[in-house]
VOPAGU-2260 file (C-alpha; in pm, 1 decimal, decimal comma):
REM VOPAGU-2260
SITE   aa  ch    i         X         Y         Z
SITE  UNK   A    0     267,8   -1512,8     -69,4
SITE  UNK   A    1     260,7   -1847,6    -206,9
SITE  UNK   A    2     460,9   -1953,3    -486,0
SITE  UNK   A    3     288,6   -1956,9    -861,8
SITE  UNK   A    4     140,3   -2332,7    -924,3
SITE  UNK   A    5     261,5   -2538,2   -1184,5
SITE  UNK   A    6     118,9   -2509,5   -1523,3
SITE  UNK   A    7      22,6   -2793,4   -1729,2
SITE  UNK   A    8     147,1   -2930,4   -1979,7
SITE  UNK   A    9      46,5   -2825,8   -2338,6
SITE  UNK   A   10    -132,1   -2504,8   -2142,2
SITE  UNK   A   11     -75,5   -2162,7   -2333,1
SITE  UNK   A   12    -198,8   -1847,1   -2392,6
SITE  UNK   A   13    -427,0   -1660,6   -2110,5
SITE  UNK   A   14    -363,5   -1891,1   -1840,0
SITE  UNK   A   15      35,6   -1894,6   -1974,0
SITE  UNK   A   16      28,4   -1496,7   -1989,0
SITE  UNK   A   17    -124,2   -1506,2   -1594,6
SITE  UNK   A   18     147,0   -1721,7   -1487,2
SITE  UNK   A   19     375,8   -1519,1   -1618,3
SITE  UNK   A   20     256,5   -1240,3   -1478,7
SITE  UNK   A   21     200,6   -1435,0   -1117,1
SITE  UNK   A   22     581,6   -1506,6   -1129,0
SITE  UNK   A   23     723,6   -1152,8   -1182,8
SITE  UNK   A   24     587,5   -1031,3    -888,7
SITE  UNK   A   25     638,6   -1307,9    -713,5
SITE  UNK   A   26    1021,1   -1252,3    -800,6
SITE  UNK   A   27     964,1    -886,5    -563,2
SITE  UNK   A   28     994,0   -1107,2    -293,2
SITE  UNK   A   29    1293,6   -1284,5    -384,4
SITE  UNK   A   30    1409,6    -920,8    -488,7
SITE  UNK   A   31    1292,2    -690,7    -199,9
SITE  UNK   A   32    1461,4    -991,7      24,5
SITE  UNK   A   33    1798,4    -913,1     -44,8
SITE  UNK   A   34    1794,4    -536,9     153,1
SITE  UNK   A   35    1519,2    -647,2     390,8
SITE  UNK   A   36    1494,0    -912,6     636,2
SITE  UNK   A   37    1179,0   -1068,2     782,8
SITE  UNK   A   38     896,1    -835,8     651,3
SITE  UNK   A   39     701,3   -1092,1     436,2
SITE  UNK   A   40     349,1    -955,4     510,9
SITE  UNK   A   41     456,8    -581,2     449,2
SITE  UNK   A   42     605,8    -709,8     104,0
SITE  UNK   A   43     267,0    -870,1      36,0
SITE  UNK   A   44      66,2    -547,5      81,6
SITE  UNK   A   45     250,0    -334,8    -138,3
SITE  UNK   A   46     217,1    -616,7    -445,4
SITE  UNK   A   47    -135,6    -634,3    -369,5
SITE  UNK   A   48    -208,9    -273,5    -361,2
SITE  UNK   A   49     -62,3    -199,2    -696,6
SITE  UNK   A   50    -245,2    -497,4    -831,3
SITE  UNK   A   51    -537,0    -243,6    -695,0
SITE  UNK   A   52    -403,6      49,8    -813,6
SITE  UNK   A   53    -436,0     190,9    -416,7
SITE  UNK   A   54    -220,3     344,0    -166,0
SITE  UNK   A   55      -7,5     185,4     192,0
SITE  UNK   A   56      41,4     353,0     447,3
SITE  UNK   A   57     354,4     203,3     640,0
SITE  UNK   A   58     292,2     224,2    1028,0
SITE  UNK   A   59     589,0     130,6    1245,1
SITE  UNK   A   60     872,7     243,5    1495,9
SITE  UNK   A   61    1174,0     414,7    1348,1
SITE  UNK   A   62    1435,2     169,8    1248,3
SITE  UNK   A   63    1261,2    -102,3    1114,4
SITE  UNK   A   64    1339,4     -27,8     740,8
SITE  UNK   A   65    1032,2     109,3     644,6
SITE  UNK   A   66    1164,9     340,3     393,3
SITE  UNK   A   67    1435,6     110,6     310,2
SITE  UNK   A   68    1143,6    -121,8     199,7
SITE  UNK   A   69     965,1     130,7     -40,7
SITE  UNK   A   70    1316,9     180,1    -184,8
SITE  UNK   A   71    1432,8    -141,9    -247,2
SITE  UNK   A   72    1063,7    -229,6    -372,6
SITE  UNK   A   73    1109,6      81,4    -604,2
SITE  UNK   A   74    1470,7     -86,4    -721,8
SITE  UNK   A   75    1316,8    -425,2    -813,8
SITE  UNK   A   76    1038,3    -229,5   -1052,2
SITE  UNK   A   77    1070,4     -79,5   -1336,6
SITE  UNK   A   78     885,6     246,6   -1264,2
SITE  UNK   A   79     981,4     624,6   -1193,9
SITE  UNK   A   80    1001,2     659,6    -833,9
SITE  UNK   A   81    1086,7     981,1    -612,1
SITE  UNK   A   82    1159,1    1053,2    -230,7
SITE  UNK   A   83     966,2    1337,0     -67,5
SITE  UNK   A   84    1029,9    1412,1     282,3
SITE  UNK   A   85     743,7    1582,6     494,5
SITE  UNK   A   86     820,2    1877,4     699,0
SITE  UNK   A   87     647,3    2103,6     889,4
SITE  UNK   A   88     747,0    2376,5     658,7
SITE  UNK   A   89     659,5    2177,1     349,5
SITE  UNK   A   90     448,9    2358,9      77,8
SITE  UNK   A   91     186,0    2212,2    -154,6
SITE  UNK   A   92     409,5    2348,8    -432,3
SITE  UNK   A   93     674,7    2127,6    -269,0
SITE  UNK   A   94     486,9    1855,2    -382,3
SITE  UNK   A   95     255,5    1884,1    -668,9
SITE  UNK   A   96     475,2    2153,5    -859,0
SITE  UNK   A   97     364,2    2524,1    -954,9
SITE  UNK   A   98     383,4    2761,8   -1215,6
SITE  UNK   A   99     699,0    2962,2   -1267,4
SITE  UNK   A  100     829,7    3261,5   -1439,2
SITE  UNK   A  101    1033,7    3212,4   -1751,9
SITE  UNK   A  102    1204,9    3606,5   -1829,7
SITE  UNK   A  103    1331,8    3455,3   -2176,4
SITE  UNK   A  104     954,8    3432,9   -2307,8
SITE  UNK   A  105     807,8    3656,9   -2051,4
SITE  UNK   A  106     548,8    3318,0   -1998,9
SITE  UNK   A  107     455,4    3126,0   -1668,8
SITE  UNK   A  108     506,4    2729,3   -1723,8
SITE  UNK   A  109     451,7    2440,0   -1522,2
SITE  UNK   A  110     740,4    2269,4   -1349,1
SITE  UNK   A  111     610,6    1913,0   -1199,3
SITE  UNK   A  112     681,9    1835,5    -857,7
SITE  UNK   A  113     758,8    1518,9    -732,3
SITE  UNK   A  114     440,5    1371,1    -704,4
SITE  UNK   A  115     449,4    1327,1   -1079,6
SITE  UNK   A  116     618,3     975,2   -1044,3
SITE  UNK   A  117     506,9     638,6   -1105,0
SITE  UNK   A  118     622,1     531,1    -723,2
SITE  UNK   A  119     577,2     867,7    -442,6
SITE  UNK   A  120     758,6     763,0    -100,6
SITE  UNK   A  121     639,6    1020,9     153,1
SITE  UNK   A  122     820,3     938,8     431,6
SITE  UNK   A  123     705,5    1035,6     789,0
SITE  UNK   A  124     322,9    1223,8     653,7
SITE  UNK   A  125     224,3    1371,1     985,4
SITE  UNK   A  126     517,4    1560,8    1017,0
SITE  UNK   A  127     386,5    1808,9     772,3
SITE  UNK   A  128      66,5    2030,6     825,1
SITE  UNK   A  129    -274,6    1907,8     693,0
SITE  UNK   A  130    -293,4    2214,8     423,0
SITE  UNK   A  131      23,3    1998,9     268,2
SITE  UNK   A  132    -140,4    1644,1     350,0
SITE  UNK   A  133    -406,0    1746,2     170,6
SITE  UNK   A  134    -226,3    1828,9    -160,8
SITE  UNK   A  135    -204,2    1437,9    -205,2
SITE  UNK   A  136    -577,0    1375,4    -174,2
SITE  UNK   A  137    -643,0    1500,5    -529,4
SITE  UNK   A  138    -375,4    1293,3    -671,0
SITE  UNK   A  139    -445,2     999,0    -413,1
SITE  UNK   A  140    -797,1     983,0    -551,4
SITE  UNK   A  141    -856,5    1123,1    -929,6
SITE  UNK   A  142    -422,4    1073,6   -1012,3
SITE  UNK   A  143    -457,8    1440,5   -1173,0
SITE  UNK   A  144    -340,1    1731,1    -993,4
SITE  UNK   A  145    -493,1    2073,2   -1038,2
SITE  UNK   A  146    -267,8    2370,4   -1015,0
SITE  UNK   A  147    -396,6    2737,8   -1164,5
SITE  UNK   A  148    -765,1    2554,2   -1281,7
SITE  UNK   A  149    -585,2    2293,3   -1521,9
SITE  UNK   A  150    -577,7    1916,3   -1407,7
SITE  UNK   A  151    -284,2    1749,4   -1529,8
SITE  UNK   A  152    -274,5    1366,1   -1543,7
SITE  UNK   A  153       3,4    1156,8   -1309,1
SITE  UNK   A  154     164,3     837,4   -1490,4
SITE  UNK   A  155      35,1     512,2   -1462,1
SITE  UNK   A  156      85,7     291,8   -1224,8
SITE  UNK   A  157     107,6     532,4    -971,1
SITE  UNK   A  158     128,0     488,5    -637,3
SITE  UNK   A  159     214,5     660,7    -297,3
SITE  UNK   A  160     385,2     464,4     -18,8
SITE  UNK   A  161     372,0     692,8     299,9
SITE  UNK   A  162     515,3     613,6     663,0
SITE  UNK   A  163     466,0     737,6     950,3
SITE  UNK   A  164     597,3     655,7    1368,9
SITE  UNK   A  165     307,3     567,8    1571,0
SITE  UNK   A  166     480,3     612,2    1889,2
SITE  UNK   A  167     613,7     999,7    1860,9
SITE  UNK   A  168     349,5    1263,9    1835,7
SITE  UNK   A  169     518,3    1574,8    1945,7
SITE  UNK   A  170     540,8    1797,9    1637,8
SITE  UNK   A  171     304,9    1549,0    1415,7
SITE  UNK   A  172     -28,1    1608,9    1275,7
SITE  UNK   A  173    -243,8    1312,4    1260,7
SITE  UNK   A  174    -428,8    1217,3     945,5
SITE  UNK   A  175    -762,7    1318,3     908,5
SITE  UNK   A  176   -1018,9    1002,8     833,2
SITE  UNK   A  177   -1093,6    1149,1     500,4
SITE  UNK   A  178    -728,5    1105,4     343,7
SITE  UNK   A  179    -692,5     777,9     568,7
SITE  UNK   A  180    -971,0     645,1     389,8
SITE  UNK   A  181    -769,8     701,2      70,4
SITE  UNK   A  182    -511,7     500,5     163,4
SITE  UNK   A  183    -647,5     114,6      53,9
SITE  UNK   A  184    -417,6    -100,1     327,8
SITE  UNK   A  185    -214,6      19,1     640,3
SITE  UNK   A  186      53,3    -167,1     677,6
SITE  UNK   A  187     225,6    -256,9    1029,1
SITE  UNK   A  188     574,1    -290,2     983,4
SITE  UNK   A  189     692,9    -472,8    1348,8
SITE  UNK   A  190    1038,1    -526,2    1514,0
SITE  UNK   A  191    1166,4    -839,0    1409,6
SITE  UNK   A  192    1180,9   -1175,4    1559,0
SITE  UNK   A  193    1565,4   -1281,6    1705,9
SITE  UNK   A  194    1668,2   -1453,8    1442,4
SITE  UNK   A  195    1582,2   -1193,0    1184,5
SITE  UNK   A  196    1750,1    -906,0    1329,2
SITE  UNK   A  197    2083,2   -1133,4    1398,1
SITE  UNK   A  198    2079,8   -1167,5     982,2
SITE  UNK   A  199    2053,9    -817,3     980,1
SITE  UNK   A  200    2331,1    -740,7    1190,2
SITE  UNK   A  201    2532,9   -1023,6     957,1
SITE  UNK   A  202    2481,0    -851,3     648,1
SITE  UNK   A  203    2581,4    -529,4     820,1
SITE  UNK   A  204    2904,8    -707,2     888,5
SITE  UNK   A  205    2933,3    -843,8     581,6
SITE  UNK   A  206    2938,8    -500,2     402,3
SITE  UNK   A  207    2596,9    -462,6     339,5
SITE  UNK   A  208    2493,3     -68,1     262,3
SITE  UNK   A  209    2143,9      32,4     315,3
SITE  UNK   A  210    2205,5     323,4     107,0
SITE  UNK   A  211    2354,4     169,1    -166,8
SITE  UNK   A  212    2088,6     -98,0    -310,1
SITE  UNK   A  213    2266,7    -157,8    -614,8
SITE  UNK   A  214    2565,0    -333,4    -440,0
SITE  UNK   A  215    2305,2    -558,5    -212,7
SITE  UNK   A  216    2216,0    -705,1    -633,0
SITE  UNK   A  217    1908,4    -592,1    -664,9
SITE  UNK   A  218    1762,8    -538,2    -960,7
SITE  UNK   A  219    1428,9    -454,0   -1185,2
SITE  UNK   A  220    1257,1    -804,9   -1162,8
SITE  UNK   A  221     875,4    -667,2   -1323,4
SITE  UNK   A  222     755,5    -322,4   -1533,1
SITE  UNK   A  223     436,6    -164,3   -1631,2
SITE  UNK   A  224     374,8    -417,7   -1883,3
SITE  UNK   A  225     363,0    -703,0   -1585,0
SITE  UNK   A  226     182,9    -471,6   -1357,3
SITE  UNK   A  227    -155,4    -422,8   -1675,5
SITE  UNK   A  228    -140,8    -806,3   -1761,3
SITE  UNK   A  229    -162,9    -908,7   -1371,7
SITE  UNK   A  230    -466,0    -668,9   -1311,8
SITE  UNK   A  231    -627,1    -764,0   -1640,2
SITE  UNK   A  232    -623,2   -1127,4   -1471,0
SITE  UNK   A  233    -738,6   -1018,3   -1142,4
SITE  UNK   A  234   -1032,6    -800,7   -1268,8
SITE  UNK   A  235   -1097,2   -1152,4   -1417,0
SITE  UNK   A  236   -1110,2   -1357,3   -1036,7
SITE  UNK   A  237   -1478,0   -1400,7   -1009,4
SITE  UNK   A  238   -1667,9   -1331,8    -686,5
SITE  UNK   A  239   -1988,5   -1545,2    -577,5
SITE  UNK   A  240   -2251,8   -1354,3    -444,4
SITE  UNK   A  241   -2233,5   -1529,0     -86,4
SITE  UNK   A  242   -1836,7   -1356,5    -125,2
SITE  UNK   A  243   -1973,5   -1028,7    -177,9
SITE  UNK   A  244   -2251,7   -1107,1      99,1
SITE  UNK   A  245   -1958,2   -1204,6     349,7
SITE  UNK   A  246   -1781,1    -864,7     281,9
SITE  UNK   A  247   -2094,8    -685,1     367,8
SITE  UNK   A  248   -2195,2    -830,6     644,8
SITE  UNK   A  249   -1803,3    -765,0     805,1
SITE  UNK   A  250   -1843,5    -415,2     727,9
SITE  UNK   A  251   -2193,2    -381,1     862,9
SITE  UNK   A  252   -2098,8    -560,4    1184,7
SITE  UNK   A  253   -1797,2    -275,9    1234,6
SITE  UNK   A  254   -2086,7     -53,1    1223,3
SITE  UNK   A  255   -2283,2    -206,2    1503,1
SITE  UNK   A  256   -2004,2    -282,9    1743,6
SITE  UNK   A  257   -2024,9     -91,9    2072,8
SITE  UNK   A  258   -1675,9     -34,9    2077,8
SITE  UNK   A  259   -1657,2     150,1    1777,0
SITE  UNK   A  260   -1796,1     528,0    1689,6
SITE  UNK   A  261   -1734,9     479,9    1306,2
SITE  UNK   A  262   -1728,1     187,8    1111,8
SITE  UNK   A  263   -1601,9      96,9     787,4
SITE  UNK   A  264   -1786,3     288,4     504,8
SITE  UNK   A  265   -1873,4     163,9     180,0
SITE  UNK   A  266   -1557,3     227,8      11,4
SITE  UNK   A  267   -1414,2      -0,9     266,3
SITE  UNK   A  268   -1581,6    -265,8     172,2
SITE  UNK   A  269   -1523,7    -215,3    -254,0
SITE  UNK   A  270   -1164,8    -193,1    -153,9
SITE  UNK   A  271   -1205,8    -515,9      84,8
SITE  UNK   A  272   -1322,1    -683,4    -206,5
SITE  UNK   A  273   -1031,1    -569,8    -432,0
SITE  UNK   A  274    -783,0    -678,0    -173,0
SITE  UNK   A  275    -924,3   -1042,4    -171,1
SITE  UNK   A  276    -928,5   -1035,4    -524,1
SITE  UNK   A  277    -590,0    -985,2    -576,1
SITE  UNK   A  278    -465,9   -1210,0    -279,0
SITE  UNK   A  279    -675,5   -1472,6    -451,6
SITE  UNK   A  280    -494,8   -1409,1    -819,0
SITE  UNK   A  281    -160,5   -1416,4    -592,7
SITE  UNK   A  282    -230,9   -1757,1    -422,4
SITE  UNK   A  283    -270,9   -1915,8    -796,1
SITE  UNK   A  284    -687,1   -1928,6    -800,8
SITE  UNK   A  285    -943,9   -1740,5   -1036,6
SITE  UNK   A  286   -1196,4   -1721,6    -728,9
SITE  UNK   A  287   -1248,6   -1562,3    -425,1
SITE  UNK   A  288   -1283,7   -1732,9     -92,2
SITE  UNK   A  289   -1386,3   -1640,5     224,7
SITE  UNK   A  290   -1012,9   -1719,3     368,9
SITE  UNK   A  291    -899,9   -1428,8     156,3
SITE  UNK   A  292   -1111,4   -1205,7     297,4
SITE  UNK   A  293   -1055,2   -1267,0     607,7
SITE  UNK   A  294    -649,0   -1262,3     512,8
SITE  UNK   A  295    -662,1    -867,6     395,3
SITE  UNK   A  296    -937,1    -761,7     641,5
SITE  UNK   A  297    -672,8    -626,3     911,0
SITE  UNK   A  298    -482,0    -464,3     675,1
SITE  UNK   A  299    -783,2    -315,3     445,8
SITE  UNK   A  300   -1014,4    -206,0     746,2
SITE  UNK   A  301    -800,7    -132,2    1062,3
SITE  UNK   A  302    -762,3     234,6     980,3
SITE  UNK   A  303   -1129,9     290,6     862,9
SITE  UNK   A  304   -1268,0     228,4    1218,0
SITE  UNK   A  305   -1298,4     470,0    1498,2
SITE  UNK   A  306   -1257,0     350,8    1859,5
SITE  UNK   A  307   -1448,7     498,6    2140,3
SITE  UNK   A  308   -1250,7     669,1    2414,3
SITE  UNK   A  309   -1397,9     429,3    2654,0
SITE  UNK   A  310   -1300,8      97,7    2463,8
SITE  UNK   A  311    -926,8     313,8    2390,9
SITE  UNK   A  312    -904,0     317,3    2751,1
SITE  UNK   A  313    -986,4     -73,5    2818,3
SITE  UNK   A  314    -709,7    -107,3    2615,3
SITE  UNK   A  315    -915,2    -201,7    2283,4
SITE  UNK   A  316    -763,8    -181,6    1950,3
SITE  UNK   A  317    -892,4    -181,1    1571,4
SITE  UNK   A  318    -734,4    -512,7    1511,2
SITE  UNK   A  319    -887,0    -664,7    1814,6
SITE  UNK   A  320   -1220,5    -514,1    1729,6
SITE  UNK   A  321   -1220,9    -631,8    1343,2
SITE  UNK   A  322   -1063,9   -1023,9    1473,5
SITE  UNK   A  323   -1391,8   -1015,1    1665,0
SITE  UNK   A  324   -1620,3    -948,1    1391,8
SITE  UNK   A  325   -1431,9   -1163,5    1189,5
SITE  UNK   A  326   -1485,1   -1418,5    1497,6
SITE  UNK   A  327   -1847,0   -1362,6    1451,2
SITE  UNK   A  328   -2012,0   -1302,4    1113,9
SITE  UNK   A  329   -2130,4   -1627,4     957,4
SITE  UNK   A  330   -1893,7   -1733,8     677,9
SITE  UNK   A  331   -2043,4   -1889,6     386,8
SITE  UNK   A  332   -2025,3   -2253,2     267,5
């Protein structure tokens, strides 16, 4: 994420407000930095996805601080956030909240679960059966959960930052494309380089407690009110027609490749858009380009497609397929 540009002398008001806005969550970094070394990108995605009010899925082997991220992202933000773990034995209940008994006035009331937060962590998703996964959807999608025939609004922001190990499936259950699909980026959270992971080991040394944020200095850097006037100014970035052309075509051309059985639907190209929106707003500019397209594509689309066996077996993968598209479609001047 680049840093916010200058502003000009004598400038105020709207384009003040932006760049104030701009810098507070460009201060995550700095932030989120302090407990986590070398994940840049993975930072990036969760800004940009509550700039789009959407959902990241984490994807990566254990050990690579992908909860530690969420947490220490949920430390620099001033916002209600809560931990759920996914079992197999985890209830809906567990997670959207039910009604119970009160013997005092002989009434049932409702007691929240945790998914009334502003920021949901649910750490390690497959793990639990789909009748649980698919509690989220509802709040995932309308952020109101219905429990006895009564919806009941979540906060806002709200958003829910799930992991999951893509290399252990023994006792998992893998997401179905329909709550996939409701997730707008999935995130890849890699091993890091050399260098990285000897700073990590120094910090250890040094004292450093993973589960203990407050002593690593971190501390609430943006709020709500940062979060509304940064998506005011990204509903703001205008989009040319050849932009919105550009997304379409990428989208179509998923459809049409031989390697794929599904491609990305129209949803994933409205969230496409949203994604280059925001990265746009981030960079400092009030207009899309096609580089910022093709900078969230991966991210936005790569769980949205559907591989063939055959291609699976030739050792083809989403990213591959979508960098060839990408490769291919025309990009406007």
């Amino acid at each position: 994420m680049s840093a916010p540009p200058p502003i000009p002398a004598g400038t105020t008001g709207t384009v003040s407000g932006d760049a104030a806005a701009r810098a507070s969550l460009e201060a995550l970094r700095s932030e989120i930095a302090k407990a986590v070394v070398g994940q840049d990108p993975a930072v990036t995605g969760l800004v940009v996805a509550l700039l789009c009010r959407g959902h990241v899925l984490l994807e990566g082997v254990p050990g690579v601080a992908k909860t530690l991220l969420v947490r220490a992202l949920a430390a620099s933000l001033e916002l209600d956030t809560k931990r759920v773990q996914f079992t197999p034995d985890l209830m809906p209940s567990d997670v959207t909240g039910s009604l119970v008994y009160d013997a005092r006035t002989a009434e049932f009331s409702f007691q929240p679960g945790p998914v009334f937060t502003n920021l949901l962590l649910a750490d390690e998703i497959n793990r639990t059966p789909p009748k649980t996964q698919s509690s989220l959807l509802e709040a995932m999608e309308e952020r109101q959960v219905t429990v006895d025939g009564t919806p009941r609004p979540l906060p806002d922001p709200f958003l829910v930052a799930a992991t999951q190990n893509p290399v252990e499936y023994e006792g998992t259950y893998p997401l179905p494309e329909a709550q996939l699909d409701r997730f707008l980026l999935k995130l890849t959270v890699p091993l890091p380089s050399r260098d990285d992971e000897i700073n990590v080991l120094t910090r250890h040394a040094d004292g450093f407690n993973p589960r203990d944020l407050h002593t690593a200095g971190i501390r609430p850097v943006a709020g709500p009110a940062d979060l509304e006037a940064a998506r005011i100014a990204v509903a703001r970035t205008t989009v040319s027609p050849e932009i919105a052309g550009y997304v379409v075509d990428i989208c179509r051309a998923t459809r049409e490749s031989p390697s794929l059985s599904l491609g990305v639907s129209p949803r994933g190209a409205t969230a496409l858009l949203s994604t280059a929106r925001a990265w746009a707003w981030l960079t400092g500019r009030d207009y899309v380009t096609p580089d910022d397209v093709k900078a969230l594509a991966l991210p936005t689309l790569r769980h949205r497609i559907q591989l063939r066996p055959e291609a699976e077996m030739e050792g083809v993968t989403p990213d591959s397929v979508i960098t060839a598209v990408l490769a291919h479609v025309p990009v406007p001047r």
